[in-house]
MIPABA-166499 format. One line per 4 residues: number of its first residue (from 1); their letters; for each residue x, y, z of N, C-alpha, C. Coordinates in pm, 1 decimal, m for minus. Example, Ala and Ser with C-alpha at 12.3 -4.5 7.8 and 13.67 -1.06 7.14 Angstrom:
1) as) 1319.0,m569.0,780.0,1230.0,m450.0,780.0,1320.0,m330.0,780.0; 1285.0,m225.0,708.0,1367.0,m106.0,714.0,1290.0,3.0,787.0;
***
This chain:
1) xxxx) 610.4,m2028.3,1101.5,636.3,m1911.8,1015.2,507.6,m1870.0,944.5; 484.6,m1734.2,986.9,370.8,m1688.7,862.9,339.4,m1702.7,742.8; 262.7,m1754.7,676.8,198.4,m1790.7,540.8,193.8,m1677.6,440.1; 275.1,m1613.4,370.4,239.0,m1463.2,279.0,201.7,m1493.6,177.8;
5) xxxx) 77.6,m1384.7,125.5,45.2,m1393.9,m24.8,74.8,m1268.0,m49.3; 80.4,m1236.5,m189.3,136.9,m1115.7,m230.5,18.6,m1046.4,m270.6; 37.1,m895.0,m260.8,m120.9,m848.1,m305.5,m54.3,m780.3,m431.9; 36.4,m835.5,m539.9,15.0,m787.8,m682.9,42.0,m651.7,m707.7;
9) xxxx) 97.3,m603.9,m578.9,136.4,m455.3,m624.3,282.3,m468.1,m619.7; 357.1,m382.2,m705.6,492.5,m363.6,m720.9,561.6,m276.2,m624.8; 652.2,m326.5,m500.7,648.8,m237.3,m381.9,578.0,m250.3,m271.0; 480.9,m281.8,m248.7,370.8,m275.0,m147.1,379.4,m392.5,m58.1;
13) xxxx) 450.2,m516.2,m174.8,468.5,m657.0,m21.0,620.5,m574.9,49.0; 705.3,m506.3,m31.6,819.5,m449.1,33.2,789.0,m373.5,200.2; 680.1,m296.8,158.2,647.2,m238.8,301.5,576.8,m356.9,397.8; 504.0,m488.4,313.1,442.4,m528.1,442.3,513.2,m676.3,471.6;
17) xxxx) 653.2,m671.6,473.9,758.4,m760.1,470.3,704.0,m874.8,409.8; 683.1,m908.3,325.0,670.2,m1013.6,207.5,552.3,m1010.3,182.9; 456.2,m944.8,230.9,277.2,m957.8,201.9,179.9,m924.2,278.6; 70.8,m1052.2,286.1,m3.3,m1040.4,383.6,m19.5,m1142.7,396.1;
21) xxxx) m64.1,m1162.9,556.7,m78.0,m1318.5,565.5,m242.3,m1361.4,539.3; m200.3,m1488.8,511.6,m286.2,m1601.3,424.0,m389.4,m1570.4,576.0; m536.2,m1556.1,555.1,m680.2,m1572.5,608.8,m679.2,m1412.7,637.3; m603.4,m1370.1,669.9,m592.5,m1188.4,679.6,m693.0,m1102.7,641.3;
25) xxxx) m756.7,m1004.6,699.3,m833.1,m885.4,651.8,m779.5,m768.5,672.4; m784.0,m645.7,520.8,m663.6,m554.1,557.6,m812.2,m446.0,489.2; m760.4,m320.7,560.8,m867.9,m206.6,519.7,m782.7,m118.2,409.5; m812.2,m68.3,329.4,m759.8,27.9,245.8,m838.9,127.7,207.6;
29) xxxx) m832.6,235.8,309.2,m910.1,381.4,325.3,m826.6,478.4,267.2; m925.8,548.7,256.0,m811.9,681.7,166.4,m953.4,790.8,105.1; m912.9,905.1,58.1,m1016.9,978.3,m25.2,m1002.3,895.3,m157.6; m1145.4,921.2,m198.1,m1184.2,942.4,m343.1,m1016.6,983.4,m439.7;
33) xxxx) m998.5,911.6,m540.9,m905.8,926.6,m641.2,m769.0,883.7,m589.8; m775.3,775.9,m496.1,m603.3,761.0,m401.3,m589.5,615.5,m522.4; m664.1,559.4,m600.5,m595.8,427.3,m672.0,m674.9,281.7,m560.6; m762.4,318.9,m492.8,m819.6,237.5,m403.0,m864.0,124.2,m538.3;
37) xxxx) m947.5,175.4,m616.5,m1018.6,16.4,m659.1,m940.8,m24.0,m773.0; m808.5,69.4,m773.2,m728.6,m31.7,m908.4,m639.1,m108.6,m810.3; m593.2,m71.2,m683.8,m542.5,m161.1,m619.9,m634.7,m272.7,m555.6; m742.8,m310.7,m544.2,m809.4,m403.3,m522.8,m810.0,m484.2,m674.6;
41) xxxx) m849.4,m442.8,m778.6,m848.0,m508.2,m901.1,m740.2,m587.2,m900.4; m583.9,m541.7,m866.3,m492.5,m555.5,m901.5,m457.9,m711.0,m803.2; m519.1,m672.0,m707.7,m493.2,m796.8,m606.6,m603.6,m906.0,m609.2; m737.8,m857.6,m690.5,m789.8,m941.5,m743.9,m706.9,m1063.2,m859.4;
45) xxxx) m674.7,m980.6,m951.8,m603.3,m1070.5,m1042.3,m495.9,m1084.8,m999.5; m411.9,m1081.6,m945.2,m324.3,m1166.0,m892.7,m355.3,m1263.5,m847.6; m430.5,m1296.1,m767.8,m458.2,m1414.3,m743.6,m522.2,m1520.2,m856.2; m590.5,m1429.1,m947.3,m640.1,m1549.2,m1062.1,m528.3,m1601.5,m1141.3;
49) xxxx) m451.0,m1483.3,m1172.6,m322.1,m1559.8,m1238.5,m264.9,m1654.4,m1139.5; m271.7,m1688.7,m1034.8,m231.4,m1792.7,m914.5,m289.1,m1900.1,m925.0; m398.9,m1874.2,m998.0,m524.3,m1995.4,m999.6,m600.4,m2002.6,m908.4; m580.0,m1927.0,m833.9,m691.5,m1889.8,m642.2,m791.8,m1843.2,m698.8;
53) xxxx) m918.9,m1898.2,m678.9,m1039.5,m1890.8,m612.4,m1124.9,m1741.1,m534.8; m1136.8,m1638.2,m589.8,m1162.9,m1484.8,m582.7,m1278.3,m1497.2,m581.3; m1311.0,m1366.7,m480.5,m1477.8,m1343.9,m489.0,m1451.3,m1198.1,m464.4; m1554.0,m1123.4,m568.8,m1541.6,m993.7,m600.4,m1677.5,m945.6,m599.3;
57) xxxx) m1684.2,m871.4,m455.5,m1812.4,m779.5,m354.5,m1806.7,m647.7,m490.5; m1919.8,m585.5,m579.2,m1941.8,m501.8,m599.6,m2021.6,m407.7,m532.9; m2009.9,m297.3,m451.4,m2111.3,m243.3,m426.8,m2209.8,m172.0,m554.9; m2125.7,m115.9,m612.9,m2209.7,m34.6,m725.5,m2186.4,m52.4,m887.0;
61) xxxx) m2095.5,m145.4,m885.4,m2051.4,m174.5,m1013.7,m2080.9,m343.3,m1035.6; m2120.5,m340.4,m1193.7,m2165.9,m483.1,m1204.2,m2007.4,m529.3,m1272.6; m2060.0,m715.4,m1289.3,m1934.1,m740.8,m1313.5,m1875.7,m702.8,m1475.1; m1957.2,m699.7,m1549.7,m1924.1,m611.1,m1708.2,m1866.9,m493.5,m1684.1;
65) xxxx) m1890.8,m428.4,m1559.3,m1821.7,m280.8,m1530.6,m1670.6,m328.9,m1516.4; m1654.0,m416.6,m1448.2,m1532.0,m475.6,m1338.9,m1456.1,m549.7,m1516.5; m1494.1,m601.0,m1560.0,m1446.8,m679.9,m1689.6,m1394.1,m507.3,m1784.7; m1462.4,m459.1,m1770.9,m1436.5,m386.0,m1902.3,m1366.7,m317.0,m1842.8;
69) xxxx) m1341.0,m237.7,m1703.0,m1261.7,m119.1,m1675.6,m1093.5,m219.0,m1661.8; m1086.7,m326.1,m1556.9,m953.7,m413.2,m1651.1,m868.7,m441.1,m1762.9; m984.7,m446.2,m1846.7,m948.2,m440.2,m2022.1,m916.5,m330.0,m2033.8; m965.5,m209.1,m2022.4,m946.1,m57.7,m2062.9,m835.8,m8.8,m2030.8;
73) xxxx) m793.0,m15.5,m1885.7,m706.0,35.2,m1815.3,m589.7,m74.2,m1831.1; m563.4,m197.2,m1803.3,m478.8,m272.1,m1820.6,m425.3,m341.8,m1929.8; m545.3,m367.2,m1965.2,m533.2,m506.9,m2125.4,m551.3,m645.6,m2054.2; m600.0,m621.4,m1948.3,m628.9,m774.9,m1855.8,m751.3,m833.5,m1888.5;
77) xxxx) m761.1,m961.2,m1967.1,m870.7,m979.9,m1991.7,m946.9,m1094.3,m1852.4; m1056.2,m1075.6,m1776.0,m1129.6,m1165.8,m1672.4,m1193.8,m1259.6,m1698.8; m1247.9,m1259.1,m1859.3,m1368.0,m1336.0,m1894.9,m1294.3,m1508.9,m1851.8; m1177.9,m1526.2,m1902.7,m1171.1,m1672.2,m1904.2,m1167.7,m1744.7,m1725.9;
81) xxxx) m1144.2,m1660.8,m1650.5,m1119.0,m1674.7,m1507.6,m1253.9,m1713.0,m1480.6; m1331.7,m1627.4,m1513.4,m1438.1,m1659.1,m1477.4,m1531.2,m1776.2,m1553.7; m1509.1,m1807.3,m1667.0,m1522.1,m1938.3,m1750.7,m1440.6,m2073.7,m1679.5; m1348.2,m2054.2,m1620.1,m1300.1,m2158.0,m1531.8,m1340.1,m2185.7,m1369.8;
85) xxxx) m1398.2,m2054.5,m1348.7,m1467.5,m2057.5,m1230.2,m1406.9,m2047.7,m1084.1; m1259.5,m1922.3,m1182.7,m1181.9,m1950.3,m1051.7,m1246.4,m1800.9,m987.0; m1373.5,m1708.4,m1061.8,m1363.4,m1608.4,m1016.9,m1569.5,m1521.6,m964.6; m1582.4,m1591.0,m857.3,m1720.2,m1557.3,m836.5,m1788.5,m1388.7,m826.6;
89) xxxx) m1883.9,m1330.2,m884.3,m1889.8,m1191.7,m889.9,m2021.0,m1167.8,m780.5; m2021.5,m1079.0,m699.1,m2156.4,m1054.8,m619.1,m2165.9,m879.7,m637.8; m2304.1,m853.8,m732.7,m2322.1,m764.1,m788.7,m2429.8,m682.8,m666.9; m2413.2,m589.0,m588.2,m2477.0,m516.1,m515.2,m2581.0,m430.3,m617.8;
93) xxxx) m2532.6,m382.1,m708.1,m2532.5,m284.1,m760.8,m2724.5,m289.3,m786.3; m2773.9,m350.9,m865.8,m2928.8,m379.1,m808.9,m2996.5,m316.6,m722.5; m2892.6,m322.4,m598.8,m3007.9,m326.7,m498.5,m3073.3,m200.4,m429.0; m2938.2,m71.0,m497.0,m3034.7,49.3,m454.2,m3120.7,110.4,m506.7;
97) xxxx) m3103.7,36.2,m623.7,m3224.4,116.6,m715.4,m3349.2,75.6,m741.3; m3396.9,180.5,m574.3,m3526.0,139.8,m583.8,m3593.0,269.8,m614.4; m3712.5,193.7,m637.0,m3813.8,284.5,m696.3,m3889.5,409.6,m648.7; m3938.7,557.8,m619.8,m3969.1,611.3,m573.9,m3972.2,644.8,m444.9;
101) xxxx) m4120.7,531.5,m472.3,m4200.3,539.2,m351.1,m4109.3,437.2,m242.4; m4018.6,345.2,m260.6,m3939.4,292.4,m151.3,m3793.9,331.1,m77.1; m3762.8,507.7,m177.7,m3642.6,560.5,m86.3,m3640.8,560.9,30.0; m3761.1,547.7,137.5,m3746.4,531.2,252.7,m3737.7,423.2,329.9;
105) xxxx) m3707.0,275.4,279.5,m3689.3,176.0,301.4,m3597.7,143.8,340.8; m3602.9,97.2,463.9,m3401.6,28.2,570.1,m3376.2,m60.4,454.7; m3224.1,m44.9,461.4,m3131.8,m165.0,358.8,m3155.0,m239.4,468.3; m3184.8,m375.1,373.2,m3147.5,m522.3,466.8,m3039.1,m569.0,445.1;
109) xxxx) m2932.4,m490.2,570.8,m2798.8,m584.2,573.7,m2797.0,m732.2,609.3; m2915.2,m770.8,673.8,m2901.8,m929.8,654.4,m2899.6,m982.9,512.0; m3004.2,m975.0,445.6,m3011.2,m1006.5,277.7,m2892.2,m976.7,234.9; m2780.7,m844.5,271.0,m2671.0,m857.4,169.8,m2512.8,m921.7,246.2;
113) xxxx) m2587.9,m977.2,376.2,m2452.0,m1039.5,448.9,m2486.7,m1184.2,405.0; m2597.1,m1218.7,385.4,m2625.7,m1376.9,292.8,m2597.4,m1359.9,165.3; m2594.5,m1305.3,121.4,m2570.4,m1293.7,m36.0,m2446.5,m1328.0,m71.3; m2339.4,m1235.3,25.4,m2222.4,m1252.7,42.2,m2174.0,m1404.8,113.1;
117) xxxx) m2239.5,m1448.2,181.8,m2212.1,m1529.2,225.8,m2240.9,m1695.7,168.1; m2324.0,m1656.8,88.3,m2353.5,m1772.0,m9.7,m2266.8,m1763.0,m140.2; m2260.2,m1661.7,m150.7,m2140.0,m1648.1,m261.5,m2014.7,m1737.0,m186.9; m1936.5,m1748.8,m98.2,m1833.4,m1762.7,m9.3,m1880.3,m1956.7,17.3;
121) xxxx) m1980.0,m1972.1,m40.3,m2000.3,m2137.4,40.7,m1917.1,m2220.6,m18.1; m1815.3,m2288.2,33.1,m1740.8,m2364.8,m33.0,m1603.4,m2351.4,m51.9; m1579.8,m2225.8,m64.4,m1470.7,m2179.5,m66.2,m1349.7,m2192.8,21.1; m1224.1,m2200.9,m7.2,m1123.2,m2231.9,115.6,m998.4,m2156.7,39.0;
125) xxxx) m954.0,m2123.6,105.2,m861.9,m2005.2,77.6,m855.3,m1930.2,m23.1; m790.4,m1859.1,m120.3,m847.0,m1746.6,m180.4,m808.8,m1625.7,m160.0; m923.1,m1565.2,m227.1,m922.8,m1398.0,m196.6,m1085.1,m1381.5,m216.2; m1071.1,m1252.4,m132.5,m1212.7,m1137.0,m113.4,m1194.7,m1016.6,m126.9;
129) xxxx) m1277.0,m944.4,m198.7,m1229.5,m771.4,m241.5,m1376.3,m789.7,m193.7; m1407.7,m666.9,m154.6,m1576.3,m585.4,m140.5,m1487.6,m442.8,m164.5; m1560.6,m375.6,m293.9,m1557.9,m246.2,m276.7,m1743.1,m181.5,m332.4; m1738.1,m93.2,m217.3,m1695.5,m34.2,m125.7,m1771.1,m19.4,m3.6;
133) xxxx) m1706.7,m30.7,116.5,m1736.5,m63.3,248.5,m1855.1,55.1,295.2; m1798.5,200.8,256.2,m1842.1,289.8,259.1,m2043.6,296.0,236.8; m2081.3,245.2,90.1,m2216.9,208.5,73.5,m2309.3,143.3,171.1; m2240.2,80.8,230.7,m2305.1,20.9,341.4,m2381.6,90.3,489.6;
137) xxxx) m2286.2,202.0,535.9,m2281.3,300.9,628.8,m2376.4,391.2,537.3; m2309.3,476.3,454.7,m2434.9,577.3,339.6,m2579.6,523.0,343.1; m2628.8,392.4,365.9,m2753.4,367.0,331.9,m2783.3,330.3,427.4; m2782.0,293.8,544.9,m2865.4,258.0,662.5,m2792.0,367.0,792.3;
141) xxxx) m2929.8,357.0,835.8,m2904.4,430.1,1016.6,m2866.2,346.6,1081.2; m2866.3,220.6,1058.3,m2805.4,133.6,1184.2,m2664.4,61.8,1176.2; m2564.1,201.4,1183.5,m2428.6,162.6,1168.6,m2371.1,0.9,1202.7; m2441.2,39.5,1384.7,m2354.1,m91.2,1451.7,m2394.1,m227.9,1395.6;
145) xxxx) m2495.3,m225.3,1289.5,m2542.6,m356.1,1271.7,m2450.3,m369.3,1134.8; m2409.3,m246.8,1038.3,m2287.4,m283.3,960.1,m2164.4,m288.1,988.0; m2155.2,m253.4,1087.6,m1994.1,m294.5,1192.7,m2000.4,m438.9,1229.2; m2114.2,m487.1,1286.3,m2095.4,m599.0,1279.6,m2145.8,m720.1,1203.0;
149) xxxx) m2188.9,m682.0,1036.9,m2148.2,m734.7,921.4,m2004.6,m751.2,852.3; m1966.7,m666.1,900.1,m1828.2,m654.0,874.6,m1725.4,m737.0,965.5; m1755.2,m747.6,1076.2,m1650.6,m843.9,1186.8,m1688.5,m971.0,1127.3; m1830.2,m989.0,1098.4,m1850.0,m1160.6,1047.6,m1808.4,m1154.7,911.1;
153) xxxx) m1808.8,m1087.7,830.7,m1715.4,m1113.0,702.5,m1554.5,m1143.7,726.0; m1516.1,m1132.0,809.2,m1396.8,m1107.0,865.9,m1348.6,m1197.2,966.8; m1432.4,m1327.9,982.4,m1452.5,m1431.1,1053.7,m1464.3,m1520.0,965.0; m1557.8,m1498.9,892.3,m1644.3,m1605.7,790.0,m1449.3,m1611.8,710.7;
157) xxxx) m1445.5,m1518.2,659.3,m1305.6,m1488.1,588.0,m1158.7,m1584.5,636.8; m1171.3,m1544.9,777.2,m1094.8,m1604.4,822.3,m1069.5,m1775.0,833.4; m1201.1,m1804.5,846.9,m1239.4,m1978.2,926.2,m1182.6,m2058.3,802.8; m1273.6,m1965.7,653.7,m1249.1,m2016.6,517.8,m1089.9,m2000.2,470.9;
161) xxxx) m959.3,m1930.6,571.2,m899.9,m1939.7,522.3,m845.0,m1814.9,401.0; m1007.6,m1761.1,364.8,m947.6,m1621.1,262.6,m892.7,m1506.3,307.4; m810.7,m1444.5,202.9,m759.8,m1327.8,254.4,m851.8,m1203.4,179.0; m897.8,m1112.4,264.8,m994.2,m1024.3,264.2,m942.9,m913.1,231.8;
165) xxxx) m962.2,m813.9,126.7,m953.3,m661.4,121.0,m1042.7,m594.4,85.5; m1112.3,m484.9,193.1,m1197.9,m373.0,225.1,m1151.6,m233.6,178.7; m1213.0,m195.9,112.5,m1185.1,m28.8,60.5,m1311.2,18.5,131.8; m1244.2,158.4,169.9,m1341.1,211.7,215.0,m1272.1,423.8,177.2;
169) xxxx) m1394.0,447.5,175.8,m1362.2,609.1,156.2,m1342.3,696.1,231.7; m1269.6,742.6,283.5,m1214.9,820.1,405.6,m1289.7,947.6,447.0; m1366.5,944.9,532.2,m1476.0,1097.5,560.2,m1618.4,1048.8,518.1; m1600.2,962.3,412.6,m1775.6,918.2,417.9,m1866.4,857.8,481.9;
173) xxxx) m1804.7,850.0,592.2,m1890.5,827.7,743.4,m1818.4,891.9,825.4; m1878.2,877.8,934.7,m1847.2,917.6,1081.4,m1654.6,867.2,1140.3; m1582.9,934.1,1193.8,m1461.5,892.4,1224.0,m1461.9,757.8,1305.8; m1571.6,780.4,1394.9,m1576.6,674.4,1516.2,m1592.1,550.6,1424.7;
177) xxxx) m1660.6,546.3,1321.0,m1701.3,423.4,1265.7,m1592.6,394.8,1165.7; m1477.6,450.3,1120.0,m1380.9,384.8,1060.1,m1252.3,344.0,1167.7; m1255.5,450.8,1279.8,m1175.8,394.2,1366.5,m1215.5,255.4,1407.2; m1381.5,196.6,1418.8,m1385.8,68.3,1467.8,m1356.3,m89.9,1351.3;
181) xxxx) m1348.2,16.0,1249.7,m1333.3,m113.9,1105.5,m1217.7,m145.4,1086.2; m1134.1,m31.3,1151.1,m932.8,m12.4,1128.7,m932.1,m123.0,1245.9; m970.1,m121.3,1364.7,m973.6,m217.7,1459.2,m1027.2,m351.3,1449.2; m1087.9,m369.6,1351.3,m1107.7,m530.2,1341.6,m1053.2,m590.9,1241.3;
185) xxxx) m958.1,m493.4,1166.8,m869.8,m554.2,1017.9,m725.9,m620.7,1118.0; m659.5,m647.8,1021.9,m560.2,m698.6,1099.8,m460.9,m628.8,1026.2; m463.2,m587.0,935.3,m397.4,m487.0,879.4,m458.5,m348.6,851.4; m448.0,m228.9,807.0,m452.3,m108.6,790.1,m401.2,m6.6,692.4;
189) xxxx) m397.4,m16.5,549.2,m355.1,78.5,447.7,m392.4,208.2,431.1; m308.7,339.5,454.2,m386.7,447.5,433.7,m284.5,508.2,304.1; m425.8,555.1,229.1,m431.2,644.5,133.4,m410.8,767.3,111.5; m351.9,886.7,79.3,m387.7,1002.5,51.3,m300.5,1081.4,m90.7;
193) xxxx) m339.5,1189.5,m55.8,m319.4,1344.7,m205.4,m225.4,1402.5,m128.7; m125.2,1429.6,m176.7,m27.7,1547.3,m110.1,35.7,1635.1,m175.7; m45.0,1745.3,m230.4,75.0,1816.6,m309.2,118.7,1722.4,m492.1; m38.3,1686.0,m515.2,m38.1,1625.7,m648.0,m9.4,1490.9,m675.3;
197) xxxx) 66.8,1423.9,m556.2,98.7,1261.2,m526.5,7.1,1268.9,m481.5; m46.5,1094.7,m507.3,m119.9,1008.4,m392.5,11.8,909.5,m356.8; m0.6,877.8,m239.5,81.9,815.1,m134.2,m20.8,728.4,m44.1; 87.9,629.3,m20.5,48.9,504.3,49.4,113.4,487.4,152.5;
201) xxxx) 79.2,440.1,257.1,157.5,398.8,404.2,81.6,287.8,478.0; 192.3,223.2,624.4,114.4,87.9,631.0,84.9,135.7,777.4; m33.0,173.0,871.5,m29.9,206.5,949.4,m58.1,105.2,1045.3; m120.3,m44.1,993.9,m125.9,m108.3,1096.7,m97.2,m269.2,1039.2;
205) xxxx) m30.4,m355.9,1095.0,26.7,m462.1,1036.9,25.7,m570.3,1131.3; 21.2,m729.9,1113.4,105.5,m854.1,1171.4,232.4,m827.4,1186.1; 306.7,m779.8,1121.4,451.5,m766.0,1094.4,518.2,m627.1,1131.7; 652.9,m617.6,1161.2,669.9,m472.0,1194.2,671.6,m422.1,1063.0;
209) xxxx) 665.0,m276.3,1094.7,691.8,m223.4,963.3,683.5,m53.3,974.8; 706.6,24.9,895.4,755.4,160.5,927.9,624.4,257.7,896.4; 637.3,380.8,926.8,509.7,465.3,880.6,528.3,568.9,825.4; 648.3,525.9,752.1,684.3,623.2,619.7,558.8,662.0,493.4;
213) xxxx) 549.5,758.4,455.6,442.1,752.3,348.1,548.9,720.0,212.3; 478.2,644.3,117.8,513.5,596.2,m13.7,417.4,649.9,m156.9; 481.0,738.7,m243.7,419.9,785.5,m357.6,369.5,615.2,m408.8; 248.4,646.0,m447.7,187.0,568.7,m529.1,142.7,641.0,m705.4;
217) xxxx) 217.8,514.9,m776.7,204.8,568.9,m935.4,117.1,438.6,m993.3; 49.7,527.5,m1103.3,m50.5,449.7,m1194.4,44.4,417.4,m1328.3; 92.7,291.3,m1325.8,137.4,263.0,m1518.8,69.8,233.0,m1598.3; 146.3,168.0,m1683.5,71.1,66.8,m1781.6,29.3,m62.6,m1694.3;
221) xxxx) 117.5,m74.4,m1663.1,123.2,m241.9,m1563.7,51.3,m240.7,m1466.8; m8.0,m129.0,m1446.0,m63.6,m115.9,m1282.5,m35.6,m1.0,m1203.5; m76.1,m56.3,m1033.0,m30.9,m9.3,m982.9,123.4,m15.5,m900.6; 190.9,90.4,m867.9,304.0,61.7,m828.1,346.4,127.4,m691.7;
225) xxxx) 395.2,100.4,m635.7,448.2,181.2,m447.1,603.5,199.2,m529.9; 635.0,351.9,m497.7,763.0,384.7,m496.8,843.0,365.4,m368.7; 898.4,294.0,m367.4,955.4,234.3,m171.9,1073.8,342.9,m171.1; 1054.4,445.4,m61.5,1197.1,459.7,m23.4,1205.7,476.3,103.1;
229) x) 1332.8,363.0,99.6,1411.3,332.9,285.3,1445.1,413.6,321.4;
***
C-alpha cells in the first residue's frame, strides 16, 4: 500500500486520494498570483509541525523573508523549527546580484545543484520546497542542463526518501520546457485565474483522480481547495 503524506492544504489530499506519496516529486505551475508560494509554505510547515526534517530552496527570497511573510500572513511562527533544526534554509537569493560588469556571466548550475545538494546531506525523508523553478530557466541559455538539474533533484529526492515540491510560473519559459518538468514529476498541479477565482486541478497523479478544476481560497488558516464532487 502507498505511503501518503499530507501536503497541509484543506481539500487538496481530497483530490489526490489521501496525499502524496512519501519520496514523490509534484510540480505546481500556474501564473503569477494563483497562491503558488503560500501553498508551498503551507506544506512546508506541515511537515514541521510533524517534526519532519524540511529543506526550503529560496530562489529569491532569504530566509527572514520566508520567516516574516508566515508570521504576517498566518501568525506561524518558524524561528523555533529552525532552532531545533528540523528546518534547513538554502538562500539563492545572493547569487544574482551581481555586479555590473558580470551581467554577462553563465549561472553555474553546478554550484547551485551542490549547494542544494549539500544542504540535502543526511537527510532521509522529509520534505523539499524550491521556489522558484522558473529562475533557473530566466538566467541561463542552457536550458537542458537545468532540466537535467532538475531530474537529479528528483532522484537525489527520491533515493533520500523526500517528498519534493516545485513551483514554477506558467509562460516564463518556453512550453517545451515545462512540458519536460510536468514529465519528470510524478505528480502535476495546475494553477489558474478564471473570472476572479484562482482554481486548482490535479492533472497528473500516482493515483486516479479527476480533472475537475477546484476554486482555491486564501483564509486566515491558509490555504484552502473548495472540493466539489
Amino acid at each position: 500500500m502507498m505511503d501518503l503524506l499530507s501536503t497541509g492544504v484543506a481539500g487538496l489530499d481530497v483530490l489526490l486520494n489521501g496525499g502524496l506519496a512519501k519520496g514523490s516529486t509534484t510540480l505546481l505551475i500556474g501564473p503569477v498570483g494563483t497562491l503558488k508560494s503560500y501553498i508551498g509554505q503551507q506544506f512546508i510547515y506541515t511537515g514541521l509541525k510533524a517534526g519532519e526534517h524540511c529543506l526550503y530552496i529560496g530562489t529569491l527570497e532569504s530566509q527572514s523573508d520566508f520567516e516574516d511573510q508566515v508570521k504576517l500572513n498566518f501568525g506561524w511562527d518558524i524561528k523555533p523549527f529552525v532552532k531545533k533544526g528540523l528546518l534547513k534554509f538554502v538562500d539563492l537569493s545572493p547569487f544574482w546580484a551581481f555586479e555590473p560588469s558580470e551581467l554577462t556571466k553563465p549561472i553555474d548550475l553546478a554550484w547551485i545543484a551542490e549547494t542544494i545538494f549539500t544542504a540535502k546531506k543526511g537527510m532521509s525523508g522529509g520534505r523539499m520546497f524550491i521556489n522558484n523553478l522558473s529562475h533557473f530557466f530566466n538566467f541561463t541559455t542552457d536550458t537542458q542542463a537545468a532540466v537535467r538539474m532538475i531530474l537529479g533533484l528528483r532522484s537525489n529526492a527520491k533515493k533520500c526518501g523526500a517528498t519534493a515540491l516545485f513551483i514554477m510560473d506558467e509562460g516564463a519559459q518556453e512550453t517545451h520546457i515545462e512540458e519536460n518538468v510536468k514529465s519528470i514529476c510524478d505528480y502535476v498541479l495546475k494553477a489558474e485565474i478564471r473570472e476572479n477565482d484562482r482554481r486548482i486541478r490535479v492533472s497528473k497523479a500516482l493515483t486516479k483522480h479527476g480533472l475537475e478544476w477546484h476554486r482555491l481560497l486564501l483564509t486566515e488558516k491558509g490555504v484552502e481547495v473548495e472540493v466539489v464532487l
